[in-house]
MARBA-3410 file (N, C-alpha, C, O; in Angstrom, 1 decimal):
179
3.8,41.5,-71.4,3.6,40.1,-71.4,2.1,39.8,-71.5,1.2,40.2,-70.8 ~ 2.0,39.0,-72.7,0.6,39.0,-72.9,0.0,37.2,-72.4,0.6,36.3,-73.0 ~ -0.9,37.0,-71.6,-1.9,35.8,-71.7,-2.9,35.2,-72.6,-4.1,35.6,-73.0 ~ -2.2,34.4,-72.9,-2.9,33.4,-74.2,-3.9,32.8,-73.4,-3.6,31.7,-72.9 ~ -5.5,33.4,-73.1,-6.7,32.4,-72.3,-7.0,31.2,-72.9,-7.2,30.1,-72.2
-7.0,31.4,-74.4,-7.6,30.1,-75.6,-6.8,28.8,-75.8,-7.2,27.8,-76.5 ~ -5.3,28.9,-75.1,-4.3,27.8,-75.8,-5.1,26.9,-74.4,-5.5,27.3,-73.4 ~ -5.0,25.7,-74.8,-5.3,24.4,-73.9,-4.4,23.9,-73.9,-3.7,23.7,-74.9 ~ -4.1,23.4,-72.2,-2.8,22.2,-72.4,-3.6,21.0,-72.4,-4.7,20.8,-72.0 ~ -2.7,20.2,-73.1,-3.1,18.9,-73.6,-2.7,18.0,-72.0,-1.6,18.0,-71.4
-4.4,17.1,-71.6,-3.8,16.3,-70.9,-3.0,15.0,-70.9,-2.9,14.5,-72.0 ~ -2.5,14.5,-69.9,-1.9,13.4,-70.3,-2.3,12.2,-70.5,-3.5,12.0,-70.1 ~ -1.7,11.4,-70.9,-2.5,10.3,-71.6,-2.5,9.0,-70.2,-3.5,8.2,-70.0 ~ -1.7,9.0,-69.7,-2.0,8.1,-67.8,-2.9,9.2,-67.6,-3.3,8.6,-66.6 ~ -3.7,10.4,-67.5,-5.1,10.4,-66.7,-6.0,10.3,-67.5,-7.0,10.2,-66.8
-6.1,10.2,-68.9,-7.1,9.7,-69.4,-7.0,8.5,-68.7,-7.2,8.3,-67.5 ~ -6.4,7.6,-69.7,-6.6,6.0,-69.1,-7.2,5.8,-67.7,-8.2,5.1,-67.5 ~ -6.3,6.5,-66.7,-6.8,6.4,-65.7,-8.6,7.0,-64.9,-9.3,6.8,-63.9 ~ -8.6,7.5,-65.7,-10.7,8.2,-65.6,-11.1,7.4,-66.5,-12.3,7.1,-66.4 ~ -10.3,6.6,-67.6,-12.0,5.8,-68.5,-11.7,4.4,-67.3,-12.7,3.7,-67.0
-10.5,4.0,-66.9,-10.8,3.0,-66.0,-11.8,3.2,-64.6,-12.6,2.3,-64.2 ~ -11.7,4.2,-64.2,-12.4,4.7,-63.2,-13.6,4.5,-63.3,-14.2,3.7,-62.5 ~ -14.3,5.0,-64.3,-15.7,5.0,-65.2,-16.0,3.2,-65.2,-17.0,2.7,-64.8 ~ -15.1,2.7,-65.6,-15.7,1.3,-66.7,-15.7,0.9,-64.7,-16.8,0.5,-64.4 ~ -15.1,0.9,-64.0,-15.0,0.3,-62.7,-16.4,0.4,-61.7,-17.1,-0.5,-61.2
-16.5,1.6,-61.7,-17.5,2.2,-61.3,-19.1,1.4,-61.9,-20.2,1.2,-61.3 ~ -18.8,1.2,-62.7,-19.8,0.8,-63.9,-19.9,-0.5,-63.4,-21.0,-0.9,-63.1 ~ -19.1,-1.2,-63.2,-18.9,-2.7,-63.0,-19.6,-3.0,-61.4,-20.3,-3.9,-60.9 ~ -18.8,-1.9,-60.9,-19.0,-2.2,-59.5,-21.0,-2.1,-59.1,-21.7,-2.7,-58.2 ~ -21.4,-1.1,-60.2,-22.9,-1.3,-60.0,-24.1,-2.0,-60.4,-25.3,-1.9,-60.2
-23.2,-2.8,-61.2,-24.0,-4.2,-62.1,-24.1,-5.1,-60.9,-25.1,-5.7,-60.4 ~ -23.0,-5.2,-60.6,-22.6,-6.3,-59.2,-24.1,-6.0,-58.4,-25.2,-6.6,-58.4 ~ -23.6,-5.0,-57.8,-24.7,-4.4,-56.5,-26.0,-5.0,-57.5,-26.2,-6.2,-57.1 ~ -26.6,-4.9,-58.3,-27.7,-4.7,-59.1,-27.9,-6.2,-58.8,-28.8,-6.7,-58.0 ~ -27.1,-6.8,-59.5,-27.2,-8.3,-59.5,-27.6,-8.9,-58.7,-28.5,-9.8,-58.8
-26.8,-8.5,-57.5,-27.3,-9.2,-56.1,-28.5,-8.5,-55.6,-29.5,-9.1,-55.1 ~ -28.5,-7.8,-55.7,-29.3,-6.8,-55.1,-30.8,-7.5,-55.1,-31.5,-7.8,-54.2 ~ -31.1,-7.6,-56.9,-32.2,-7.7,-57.3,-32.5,-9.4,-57.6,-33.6,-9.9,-57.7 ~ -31.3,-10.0,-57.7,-31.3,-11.5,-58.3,-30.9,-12.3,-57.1,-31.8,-12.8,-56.6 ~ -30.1,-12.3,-56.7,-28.8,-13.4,-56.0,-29.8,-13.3,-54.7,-30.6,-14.2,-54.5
-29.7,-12.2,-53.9,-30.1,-12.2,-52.6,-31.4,-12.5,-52.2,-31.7,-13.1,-51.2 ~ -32.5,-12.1,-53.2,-33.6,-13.1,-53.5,-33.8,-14.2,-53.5,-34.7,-14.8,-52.9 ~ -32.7,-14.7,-54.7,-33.1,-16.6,-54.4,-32.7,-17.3,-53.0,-33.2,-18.2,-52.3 ~ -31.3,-16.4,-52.8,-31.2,-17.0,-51.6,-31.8,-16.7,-50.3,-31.1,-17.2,-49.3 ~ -32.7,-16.2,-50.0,-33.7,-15.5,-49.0,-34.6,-16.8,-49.6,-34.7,-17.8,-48.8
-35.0,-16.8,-50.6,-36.3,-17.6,-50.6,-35.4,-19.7,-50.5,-36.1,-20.7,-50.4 ~ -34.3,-19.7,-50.7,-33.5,-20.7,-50.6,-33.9,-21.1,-48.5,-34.5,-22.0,-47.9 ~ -33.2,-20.0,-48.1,-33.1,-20.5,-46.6,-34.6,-20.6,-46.2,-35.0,-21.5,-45.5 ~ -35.4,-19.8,-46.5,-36.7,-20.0,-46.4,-37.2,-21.8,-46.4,-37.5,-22.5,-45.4 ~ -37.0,-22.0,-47.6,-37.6,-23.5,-47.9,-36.5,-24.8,-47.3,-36.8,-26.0,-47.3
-35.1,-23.9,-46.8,-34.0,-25.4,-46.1,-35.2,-24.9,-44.6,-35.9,-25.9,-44.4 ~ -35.4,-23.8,-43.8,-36.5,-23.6,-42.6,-37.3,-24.8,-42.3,-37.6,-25.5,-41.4 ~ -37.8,-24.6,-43.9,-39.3,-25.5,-43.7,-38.7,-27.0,-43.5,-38.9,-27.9,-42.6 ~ -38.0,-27.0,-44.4,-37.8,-28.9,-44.5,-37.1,-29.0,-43.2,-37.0,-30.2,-42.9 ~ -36.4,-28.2,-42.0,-35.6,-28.4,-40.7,-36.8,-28.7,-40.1,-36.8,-29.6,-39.2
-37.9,-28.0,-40.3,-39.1,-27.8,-38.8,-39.6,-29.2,-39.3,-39.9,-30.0,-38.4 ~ -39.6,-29.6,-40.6,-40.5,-30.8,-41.3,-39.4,-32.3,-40.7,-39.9,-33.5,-40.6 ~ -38.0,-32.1,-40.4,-37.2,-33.2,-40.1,-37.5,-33.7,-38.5,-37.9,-32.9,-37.6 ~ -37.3,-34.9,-38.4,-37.4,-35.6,-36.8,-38.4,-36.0,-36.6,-39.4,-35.4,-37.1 ~ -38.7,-37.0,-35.9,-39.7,-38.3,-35.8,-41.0,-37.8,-34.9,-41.1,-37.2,-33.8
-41.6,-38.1,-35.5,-43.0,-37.9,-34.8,-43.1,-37.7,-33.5,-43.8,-36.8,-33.1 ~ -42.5,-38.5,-33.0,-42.8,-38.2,-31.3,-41.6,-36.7,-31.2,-42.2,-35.7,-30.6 ~ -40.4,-36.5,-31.6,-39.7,-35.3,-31.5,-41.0,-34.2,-31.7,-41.5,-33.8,-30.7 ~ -41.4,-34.0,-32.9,-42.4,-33.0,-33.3,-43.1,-32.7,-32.6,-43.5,-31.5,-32.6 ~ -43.7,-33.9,-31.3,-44.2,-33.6,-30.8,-43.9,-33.4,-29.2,-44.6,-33.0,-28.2
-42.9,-33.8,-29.5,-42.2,-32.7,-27.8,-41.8,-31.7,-27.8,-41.4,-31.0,-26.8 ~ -41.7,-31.4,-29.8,-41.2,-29.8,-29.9,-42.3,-28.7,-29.9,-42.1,-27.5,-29.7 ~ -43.6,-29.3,-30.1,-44.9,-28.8,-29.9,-45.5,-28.4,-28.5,-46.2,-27.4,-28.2 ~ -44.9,-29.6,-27.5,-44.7,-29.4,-26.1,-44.6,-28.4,-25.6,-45.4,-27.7,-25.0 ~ -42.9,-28.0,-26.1,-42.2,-27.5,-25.3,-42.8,-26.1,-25.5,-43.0,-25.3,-24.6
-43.0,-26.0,-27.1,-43.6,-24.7,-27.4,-45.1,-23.9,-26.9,-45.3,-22.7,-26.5 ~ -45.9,-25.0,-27.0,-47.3,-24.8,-26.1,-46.6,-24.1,-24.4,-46.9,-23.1,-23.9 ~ -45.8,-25.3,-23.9,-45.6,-24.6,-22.7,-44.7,-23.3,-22.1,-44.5,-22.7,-21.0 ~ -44.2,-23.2,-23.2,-43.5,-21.7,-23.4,-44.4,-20.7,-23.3,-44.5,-19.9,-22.4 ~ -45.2,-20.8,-24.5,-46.3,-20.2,-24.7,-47.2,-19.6,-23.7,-47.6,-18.5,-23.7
-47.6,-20.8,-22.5,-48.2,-20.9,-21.4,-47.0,-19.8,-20.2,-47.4,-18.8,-19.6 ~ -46.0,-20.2,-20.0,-45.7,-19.9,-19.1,-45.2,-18.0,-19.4,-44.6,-17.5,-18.5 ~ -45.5,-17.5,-20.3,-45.1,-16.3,-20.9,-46.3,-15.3,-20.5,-46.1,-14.1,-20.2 ~ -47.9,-16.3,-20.6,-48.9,-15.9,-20.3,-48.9,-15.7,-18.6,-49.5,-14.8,-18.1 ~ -48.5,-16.4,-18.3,-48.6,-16.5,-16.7,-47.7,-15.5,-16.0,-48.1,-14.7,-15.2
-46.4,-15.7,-16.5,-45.7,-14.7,-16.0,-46.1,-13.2,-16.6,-45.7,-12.2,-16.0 ~ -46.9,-13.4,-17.8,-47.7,-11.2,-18.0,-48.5,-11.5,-16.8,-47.8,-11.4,-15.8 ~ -49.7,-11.9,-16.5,-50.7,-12.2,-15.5,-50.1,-11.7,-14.3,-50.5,-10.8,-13.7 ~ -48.9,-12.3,-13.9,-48.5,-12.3,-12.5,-47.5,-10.9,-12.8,-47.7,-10.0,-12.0 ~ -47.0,-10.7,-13.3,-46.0,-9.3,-13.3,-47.8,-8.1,-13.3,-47.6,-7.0,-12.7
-48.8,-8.3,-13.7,-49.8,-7.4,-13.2,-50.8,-7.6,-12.1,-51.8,-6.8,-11.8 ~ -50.3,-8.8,-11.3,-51.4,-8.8,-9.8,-51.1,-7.8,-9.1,-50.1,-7.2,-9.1 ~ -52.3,-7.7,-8.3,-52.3,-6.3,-7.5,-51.5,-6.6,-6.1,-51.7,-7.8,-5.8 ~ -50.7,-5.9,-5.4,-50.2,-6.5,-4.6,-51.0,-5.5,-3.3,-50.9,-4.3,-3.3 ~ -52.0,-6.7,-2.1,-52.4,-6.2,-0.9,-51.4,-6.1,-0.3,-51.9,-5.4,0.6
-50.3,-6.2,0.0,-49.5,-6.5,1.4,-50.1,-5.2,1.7,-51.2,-5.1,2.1 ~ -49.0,-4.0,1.5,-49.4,-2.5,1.4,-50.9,-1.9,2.2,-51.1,-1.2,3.2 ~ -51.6,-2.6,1.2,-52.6,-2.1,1.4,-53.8,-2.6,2.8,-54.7,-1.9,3.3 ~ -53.4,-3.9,3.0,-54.1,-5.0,4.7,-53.2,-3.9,5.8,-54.0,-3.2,6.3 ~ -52.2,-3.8,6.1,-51.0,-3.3,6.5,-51.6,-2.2,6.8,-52.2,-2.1,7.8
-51.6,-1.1,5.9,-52.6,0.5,6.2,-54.1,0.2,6.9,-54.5,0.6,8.0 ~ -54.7,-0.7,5.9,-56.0,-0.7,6.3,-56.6,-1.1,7.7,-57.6,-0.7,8.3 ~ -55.6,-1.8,8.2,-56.3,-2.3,9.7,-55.8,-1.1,10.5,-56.2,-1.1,11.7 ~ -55.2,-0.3,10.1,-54.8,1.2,10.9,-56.0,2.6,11.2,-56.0,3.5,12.0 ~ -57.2,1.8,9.7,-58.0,2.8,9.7,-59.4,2.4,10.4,-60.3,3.1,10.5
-59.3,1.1,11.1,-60.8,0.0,11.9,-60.5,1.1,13.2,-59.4,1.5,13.6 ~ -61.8,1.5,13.8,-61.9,2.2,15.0,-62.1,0.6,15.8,-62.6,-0.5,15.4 ~ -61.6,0.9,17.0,-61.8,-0.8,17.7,-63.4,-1.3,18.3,-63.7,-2.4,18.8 ~ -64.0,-0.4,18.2,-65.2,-0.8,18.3,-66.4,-1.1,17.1,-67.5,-1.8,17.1 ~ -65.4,-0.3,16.1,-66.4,-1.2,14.6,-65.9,-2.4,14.2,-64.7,-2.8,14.2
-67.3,-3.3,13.7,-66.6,-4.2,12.8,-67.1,-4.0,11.6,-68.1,-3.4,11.3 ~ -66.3,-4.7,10.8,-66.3,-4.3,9.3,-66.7,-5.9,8.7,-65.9,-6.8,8.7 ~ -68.3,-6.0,8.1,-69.0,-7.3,8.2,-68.5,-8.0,6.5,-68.2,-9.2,6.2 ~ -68.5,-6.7,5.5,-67.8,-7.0,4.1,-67.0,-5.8,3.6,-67.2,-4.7,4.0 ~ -66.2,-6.3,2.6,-65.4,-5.3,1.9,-65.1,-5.7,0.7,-64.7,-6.8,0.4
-65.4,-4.6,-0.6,-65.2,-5.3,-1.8,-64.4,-4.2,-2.2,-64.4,-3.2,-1.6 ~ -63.3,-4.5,-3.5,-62.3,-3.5,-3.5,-62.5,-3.4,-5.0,-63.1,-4.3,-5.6 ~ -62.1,-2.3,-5.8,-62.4,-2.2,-7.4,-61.0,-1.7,-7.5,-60.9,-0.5,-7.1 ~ -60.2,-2.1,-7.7,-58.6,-1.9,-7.9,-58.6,-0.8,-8.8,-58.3,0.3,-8.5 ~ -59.1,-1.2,-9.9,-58.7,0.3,-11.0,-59.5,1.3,-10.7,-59.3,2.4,-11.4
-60.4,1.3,-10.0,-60.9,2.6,-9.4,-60.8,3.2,-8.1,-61.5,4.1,-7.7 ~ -59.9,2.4,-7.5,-58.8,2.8,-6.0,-60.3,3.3,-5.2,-60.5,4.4,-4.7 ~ -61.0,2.3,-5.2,-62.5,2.6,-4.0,-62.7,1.2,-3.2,-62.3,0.1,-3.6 ~ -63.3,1.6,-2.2,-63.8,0.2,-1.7,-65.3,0.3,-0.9,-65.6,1.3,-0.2 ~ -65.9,-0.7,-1.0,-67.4,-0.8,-0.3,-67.0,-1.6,0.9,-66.3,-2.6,0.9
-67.6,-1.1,2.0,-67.2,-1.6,3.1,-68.7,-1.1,4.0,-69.2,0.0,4.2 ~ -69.4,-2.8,4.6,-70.3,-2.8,5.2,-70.2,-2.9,6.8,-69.6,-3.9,7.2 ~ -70.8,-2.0,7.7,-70.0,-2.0,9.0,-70.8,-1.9,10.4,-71.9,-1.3,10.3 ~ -70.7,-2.2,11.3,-71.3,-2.1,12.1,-70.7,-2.2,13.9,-69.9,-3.1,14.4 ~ -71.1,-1.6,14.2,-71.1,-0.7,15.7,-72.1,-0.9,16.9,-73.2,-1.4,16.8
-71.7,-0.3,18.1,-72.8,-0.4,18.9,-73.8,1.0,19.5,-74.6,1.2,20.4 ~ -73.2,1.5,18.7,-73.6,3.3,18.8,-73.0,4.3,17.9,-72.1,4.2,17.2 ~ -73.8,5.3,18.1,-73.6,6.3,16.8,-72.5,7.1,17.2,-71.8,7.6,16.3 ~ -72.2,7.3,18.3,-71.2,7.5,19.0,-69.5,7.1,18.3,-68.3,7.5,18.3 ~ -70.3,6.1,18.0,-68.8,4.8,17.7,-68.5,5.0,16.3,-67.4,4.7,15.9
-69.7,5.5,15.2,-69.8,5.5,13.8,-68.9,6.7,13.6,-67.8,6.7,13.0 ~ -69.6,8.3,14.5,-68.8,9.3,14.7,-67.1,9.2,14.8,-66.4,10.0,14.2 ~ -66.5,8.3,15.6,-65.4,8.3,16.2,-64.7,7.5,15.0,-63.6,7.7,14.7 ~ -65.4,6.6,14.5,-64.3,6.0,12.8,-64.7,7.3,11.7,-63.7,7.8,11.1 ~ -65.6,7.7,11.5,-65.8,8.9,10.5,-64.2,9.9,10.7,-63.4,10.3,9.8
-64.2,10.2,12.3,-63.1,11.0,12.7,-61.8,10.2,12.4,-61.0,10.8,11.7 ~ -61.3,9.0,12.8,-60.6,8.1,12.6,-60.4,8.5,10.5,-59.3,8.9,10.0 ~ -61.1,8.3,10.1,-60.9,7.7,8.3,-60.3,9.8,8.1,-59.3,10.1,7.4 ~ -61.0,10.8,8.9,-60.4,11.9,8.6,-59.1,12.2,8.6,-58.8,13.1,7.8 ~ -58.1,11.5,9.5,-57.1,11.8,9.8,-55.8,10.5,8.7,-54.6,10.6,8.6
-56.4,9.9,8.3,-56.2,9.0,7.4,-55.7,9.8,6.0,-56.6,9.9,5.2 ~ -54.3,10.3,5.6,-53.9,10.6,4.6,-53.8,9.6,3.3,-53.5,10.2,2.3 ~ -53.9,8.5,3.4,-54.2,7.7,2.1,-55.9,7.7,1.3,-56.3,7.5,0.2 ~ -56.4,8.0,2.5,-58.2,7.9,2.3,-58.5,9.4,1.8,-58.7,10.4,2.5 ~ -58.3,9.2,0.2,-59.0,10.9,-0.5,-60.2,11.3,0.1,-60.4,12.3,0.8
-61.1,10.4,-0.2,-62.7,11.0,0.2,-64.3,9.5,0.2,-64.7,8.6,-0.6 ~ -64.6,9.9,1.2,-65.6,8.9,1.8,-67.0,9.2,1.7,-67.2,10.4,1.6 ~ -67.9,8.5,1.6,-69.2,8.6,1.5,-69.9,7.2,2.1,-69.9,6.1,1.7 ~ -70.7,7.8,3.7,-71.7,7.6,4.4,-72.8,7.0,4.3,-73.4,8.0,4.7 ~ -73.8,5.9,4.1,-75.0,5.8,3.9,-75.4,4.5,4.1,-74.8,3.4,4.0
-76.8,4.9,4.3,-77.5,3.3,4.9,-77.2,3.4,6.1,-76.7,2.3,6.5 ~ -77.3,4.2,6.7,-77.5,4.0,8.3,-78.4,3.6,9.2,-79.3,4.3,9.3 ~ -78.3,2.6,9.8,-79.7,2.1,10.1,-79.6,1.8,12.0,-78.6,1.8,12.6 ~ -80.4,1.7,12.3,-80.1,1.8,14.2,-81.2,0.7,14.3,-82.3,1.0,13.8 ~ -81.0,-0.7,14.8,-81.8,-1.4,15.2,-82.5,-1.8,16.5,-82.3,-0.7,17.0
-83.0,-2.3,17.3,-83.9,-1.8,17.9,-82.5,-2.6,19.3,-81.9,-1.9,20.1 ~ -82.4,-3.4,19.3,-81.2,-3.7,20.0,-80.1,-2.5,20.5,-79.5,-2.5,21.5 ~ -80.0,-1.3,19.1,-78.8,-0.5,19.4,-78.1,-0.5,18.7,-77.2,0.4,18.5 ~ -78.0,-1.5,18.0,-77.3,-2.1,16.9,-76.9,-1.1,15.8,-77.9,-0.7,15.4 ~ -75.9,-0.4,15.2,-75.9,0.6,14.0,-75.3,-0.3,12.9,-74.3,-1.0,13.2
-75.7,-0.3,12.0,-74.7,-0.9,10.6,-74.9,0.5,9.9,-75.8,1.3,10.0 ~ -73.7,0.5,8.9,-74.1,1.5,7.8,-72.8,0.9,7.2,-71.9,0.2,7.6 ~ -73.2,1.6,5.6,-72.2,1.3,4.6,-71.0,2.5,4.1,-71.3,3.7,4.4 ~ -70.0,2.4,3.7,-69.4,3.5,3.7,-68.2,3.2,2.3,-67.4,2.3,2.2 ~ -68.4,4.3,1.2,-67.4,4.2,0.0,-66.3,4.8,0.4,-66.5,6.0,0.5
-64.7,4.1,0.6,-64.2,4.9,0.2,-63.0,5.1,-0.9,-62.3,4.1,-1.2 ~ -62.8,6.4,-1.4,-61.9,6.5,-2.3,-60.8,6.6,-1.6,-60.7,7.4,-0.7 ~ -59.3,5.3,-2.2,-58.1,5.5,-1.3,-57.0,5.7,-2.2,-57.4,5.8,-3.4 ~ -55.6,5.8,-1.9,-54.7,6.2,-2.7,-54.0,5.2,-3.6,-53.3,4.2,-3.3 ~ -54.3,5.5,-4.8,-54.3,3.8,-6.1,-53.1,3.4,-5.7,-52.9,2.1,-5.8
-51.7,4.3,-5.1,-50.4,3.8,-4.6,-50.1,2.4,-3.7,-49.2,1.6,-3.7 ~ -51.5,2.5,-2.9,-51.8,1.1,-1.8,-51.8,-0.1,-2.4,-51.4,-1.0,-1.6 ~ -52.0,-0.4,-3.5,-52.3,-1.6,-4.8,-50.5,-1.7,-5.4,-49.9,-2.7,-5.8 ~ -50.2,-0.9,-5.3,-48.6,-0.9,-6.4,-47.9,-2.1,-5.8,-48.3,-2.7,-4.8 ~ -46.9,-2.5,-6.5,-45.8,-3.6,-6.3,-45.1,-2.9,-5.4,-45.2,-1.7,-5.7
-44.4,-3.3,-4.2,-43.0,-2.8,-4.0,-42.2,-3.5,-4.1,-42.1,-4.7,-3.6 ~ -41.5,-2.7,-4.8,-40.3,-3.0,-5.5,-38.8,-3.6,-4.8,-37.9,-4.1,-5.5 ~ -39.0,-3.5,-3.6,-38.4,-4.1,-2.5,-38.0,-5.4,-2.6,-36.8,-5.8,-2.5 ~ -38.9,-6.1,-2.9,-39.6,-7.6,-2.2,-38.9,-8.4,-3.2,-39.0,-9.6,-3.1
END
């Protein structure tokens, strides 16, 4: 039994038809897309565009300008509410800190630099005695990284002031999240 490789069967004539419709459809269906694509969706983008303008451009003078209002104070209150979502919150930090006063110093100023979690604090005592015993005091203080001493001065009264930096834990400043 021998195989004829060379005879071709002839296809049928419903799948011709059916592939040149396929084709011509296909064809059709990408002119469409084209059309819009590149023409249609265009005018109409720049259509809603210009009905935009003439809506913001409709309503009476005084409207315009309560819609200018409303917007200015939007505007405003968006700013205030970033502002306030970034204030530093003391509670935390008054709360620790009067834990770290030896009861014999007073503490005459304090300036705080938030983003550098330090504070200057000018102080004074009735003895060196007393300066020693807050030094000891701020040691045992796990929020207080590290401190620096100076300007010590002893006045003739007995009087001690000195100034003292210190670096505390930037966590004391944070929001809690609690509240």
């Amino acid at each position: 039994m021998a195989l004829d490789l060379y005879s071709k069967e002839e296809t049928p004539t419903w799948k011709k038809i059916l592939f040149i419709i396929s084709i011509v459809l296909t064809f059709i269906v990408l002119i469409i897309f084209t059309y819009n694509q590149f023409s249609k969706i265009p005018q109409k983008s720049a259509r809603i565009s210009s009905v935009n303008i003439e809506l913001a451009k409709q309503g009476t003078e005084e409207q315009q300008k309560e819609r200018d209002y409303v917007l200015e104070a939007e505007s405003k209150l968006k700013e205030f509410k970033k502002i306030y979502d970034e204030k530093v919150d003391f509670d935390e930090f008054f709360n620790v800190f009067s834990s770290w006063v030896y009861p014999r110093v007073a503490f005459l100023s304090l300036s705080i630099d938030v983003s550098g979690s330090k504070l200057n604090i000018k102080a004074q005592t009735d003895t060196l005695q007393s300066v020693m015993q807050q030094l000891i005091l701020l040691d045992a203080k796990k929020d207080i990284l590290s401190y620096t001493i100076s300007n010590i001065e002893v006045s003739e009264g007995g009087i001690v002031n000195f100034d003292l930096e210190l670096n505390i834990n930037p966590e004391l400043f944070k929001k809690n999240e609690q509240q």
